[in-house]
OpenMM code with the backbone's topology and positions (N, CA, C; nanometers):
from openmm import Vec3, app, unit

residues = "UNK UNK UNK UNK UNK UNK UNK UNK UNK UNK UNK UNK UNK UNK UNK UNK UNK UNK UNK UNK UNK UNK UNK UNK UNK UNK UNK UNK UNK UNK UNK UNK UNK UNK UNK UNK UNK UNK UNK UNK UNK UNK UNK UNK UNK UNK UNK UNK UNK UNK UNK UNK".split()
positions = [
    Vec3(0.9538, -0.2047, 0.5106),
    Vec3(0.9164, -0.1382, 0.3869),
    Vec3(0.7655, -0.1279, 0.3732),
    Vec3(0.6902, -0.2490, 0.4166),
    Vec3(0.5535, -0.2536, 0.3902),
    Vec3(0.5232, -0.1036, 0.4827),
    Vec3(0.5619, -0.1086, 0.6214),
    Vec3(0.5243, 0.0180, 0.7208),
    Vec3(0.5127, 0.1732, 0.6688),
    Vec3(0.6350, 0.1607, 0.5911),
    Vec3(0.6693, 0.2916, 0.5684),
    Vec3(0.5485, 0.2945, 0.3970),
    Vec3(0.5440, 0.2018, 0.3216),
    Vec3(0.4486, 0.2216, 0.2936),
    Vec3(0.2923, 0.2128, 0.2898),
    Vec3(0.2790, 0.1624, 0.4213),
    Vec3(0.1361, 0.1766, 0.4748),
    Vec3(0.1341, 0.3370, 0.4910),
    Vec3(0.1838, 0.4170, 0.5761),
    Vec3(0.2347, 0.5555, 0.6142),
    Vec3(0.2269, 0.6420, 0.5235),
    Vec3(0.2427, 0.6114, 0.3738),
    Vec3(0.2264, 0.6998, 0.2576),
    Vec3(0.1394, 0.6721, 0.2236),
    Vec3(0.0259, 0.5556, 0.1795),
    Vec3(-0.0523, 0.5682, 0.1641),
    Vec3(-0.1380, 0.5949, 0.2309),
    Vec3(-0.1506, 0.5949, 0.4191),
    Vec3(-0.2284, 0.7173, 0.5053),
    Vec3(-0.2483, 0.8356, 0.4405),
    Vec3(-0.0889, 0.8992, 0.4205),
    Vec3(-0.0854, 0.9875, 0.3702),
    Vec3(-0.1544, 1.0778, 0.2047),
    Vec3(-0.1962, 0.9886, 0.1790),
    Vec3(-0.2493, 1.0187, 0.0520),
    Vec3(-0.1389, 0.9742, -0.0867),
    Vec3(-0.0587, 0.9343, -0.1188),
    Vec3(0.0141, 0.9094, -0.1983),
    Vec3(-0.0461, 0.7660, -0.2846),
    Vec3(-0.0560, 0.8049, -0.4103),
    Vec3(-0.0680, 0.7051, -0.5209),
    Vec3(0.0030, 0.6074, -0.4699),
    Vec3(-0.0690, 0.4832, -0.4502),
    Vec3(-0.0015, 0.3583, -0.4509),
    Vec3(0.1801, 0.3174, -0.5753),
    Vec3(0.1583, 0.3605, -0.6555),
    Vec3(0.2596, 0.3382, -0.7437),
    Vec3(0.3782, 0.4713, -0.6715),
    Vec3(0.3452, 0.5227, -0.6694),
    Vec3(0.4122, 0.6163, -0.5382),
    Vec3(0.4871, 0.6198, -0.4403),
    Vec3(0.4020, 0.5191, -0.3327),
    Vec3(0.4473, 0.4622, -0.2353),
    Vec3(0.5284, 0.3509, -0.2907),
    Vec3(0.4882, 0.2808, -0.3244),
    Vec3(0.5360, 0.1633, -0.3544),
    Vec3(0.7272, 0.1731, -0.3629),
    Vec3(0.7596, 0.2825, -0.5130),
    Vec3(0.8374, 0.3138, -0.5508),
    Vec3(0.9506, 0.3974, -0.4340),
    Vec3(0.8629, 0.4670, -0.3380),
    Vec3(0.9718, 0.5457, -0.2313),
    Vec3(0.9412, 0.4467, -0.0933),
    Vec3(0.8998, 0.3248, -0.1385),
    Vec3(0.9533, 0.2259, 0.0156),
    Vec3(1.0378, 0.1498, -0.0756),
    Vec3(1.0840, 0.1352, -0.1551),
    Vec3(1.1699, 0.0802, -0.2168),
    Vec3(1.1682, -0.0563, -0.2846),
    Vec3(1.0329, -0.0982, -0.3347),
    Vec3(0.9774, -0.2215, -0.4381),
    Vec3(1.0374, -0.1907, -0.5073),
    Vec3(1.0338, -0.3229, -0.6367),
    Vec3(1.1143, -0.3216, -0.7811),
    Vec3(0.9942, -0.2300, -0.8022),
    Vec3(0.8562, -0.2818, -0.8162),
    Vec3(0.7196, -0.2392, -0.9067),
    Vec3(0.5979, -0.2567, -0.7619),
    Vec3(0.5168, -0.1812, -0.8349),
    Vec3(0.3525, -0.1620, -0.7742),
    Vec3(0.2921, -0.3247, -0.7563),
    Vec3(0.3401, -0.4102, -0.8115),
    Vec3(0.2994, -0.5446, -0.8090),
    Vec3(0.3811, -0.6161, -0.6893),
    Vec3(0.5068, -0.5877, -0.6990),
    Vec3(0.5717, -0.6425, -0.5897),
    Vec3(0.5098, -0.5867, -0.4579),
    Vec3(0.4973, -0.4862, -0.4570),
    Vec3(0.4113, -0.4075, -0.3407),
    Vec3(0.3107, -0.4596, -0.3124),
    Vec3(0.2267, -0.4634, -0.3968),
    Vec3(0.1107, -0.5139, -0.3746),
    Vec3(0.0866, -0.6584, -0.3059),
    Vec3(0.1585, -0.7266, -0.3872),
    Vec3(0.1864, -0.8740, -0.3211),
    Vec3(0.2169, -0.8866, -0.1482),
    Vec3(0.3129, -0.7783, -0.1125),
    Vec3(0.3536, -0.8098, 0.0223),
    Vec3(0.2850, -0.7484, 0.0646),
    Vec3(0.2529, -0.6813, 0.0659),
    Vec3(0.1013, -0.5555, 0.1461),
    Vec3(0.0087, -0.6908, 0.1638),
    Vec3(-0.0523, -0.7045, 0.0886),
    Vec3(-0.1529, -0.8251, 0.0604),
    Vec3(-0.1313, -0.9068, 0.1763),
    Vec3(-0.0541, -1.0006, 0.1968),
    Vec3(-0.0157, -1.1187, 0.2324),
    Vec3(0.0075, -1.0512, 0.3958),
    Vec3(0.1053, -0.9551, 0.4253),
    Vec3(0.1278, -0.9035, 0.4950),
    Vec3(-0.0054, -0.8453, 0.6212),
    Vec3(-0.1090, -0.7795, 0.5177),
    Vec3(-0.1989, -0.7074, 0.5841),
    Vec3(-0.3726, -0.7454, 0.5505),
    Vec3(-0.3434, -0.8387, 0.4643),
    Vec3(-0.4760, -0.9315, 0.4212),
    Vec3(-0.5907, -0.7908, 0.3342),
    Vec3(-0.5488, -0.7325, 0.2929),
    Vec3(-0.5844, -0.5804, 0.2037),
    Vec3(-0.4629, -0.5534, 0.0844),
    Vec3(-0.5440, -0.5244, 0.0128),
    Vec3(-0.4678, -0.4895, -0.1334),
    Vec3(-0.4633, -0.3267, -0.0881),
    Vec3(-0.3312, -0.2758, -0.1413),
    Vec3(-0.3169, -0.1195, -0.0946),
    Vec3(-0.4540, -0.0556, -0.1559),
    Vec3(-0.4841, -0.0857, -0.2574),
    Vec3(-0.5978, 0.0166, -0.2971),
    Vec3(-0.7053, -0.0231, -0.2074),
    Vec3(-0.7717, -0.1467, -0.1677),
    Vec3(-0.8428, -0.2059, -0.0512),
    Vec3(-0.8158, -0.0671, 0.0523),
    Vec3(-0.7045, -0.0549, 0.0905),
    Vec3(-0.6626, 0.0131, 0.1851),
    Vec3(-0.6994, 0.2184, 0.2017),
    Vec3(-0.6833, 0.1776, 0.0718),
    Vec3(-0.7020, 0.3415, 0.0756),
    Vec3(-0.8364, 0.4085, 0.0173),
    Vec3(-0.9206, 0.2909, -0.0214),
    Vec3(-1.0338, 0.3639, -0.0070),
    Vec3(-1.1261, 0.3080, 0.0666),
    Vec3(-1.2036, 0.4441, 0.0973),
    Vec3(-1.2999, 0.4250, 0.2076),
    Vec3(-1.4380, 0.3295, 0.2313),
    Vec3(-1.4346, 0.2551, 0.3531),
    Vec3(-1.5530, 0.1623, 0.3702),
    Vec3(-1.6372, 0.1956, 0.4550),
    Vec3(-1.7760, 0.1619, 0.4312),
    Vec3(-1.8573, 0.1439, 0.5162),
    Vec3(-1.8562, 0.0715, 0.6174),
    Vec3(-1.8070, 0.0117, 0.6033),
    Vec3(-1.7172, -0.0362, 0.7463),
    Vec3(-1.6161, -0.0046, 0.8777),
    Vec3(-1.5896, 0.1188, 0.7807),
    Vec3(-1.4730, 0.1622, 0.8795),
    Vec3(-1.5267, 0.2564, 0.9937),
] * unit.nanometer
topology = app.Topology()
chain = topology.addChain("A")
for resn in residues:
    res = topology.addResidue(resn, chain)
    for name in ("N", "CA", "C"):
        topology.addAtom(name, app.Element.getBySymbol(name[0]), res)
């Protein structure tokens, strides 16, 4: 679930978005396993760093 919503948010899709069509209860539950999962908060994720 986290994959498929890493993949939408590539894609450009609102985190609450994704979240909801990988199949979380909520944007928080998402967030939590993204997090833990990928050491980045989805929004971490989707915007852009000077780093990257």
């Amino acid at each position: 679930r986290v994959q498929h919503g890493h993949r939408l948010l590539k894609s450009g899709l609102p985190i609450a978005a994704a979240a909801s069509e990988s199949g979380f209860a909520d944007q928080a539950h998402f967030q939590r396993t993204f997090k833990q999962l990928l050491a980045a908060t989805p929004g971490q994720y989707q915007k852009p760093s000077a780093n990257r």
